[in-house]
C-alpha positions, 0 to 999 in steps of 0.5 A: 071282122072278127067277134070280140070277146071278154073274159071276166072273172077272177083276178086274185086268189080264188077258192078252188085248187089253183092247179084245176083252174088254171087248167080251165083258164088255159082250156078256155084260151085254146077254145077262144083261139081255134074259134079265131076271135077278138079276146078283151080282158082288163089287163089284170091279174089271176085267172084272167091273166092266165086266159088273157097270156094262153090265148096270146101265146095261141095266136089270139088278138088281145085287147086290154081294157086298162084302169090306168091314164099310161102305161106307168100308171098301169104297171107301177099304181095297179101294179098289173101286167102288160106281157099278155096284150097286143094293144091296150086301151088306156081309159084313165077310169080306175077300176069301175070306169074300166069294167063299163068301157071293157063290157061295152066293147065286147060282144060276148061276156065270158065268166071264169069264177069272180068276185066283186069286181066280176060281180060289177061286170055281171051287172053292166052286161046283164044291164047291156042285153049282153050275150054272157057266158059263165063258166061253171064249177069255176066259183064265185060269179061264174057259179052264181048267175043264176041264184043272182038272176032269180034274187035280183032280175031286171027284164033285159034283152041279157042271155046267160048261158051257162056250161063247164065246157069251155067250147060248148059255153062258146059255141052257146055264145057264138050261136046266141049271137049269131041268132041276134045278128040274123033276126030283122031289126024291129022299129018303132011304127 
């Protein structure tokens, strides 16, 4: 079975020159590909899209995570795309509903730069004891983990690893993940 990961991060505009981050977006799809996994995004827009298009068009499985109750909704309300995903998921959520059930469903939490919605994401996967992954010299959440892990921390089992590589961040991941699936299982006496 193939290991899911999302990517999260920023669907509008961002603050660094779009040329270089689109360029981090797609090197981010090409080292999501050559590792074979599950790719889960939001359906959304910005440099999730680009992730979420580059990694399909690689041959990657995408999954997305949509806010809408159908395809309609999704398309014409949210005005969000469809040509990037294999399947999608329809929660009918709205946009913090969708977060939750995408975190959720994902193994690994990946960070390309963000905002508030990203910001959103962090936290449930932080609250989750997900294994996330920022992205570094992206912007916005991806950059600021760690100032908002030392303002704002709560004791959970989450692993923030950080990296401006693209494969090293997965490889961080992969590893982390694989180190939590092969410790024993502590149960309660």
């Amino acid at each position: 079975m193939k290991i899911a990961v999302g990517v999260m991060g920023s669907a509008g505009e961002t603050s660094g020159p779009r040329e270089a981050l689109g360029e981090r977006a797609v090197a981010l799809a090409q080292a999501i590909a050559e590792r074979e996994l599950l790719l889960l995004t939001g359906a959304t827009t910005g440099l999730v899209y680009v992730v979420g298009k580059a990694a399909h068009d690689a041959g990657v499985f995408h999954v997305g995570i949509s806010p809408a109750h159908n395809s309609e909704e999704h398309r014409k309300n949210y005005k969000l795309p469809v040509d990037a995903c294999d399947a999608m998921v329809y929660t009918g959520f709205g946009l913090k509903g969708r977060n939750v059930v995408l975190v959720r469903s994902c193994e690994i939490v990946l960070f390309i730069a963000g905002a508030m919605g990203s910001l959103s994401e962090f936290t449930i996967a932080h609250d989750e004891s997900k294994v996330i992954g920022c992205l570094t010299g992206t912007g916005g959440v991806a950059d600021e983990a760690e100032y908002l892990l030392r303002k704002f921390s709560k004791n959970t089992d989450a692993r923030v690893i950080q990296d401006d590589d693209p494969g090293r961040l997965l490889d961080d991941c992969l590893d982390e993940l694989i180190k939590r699936q092969s410790a024993p299982d502590t149960l309660p006496n």
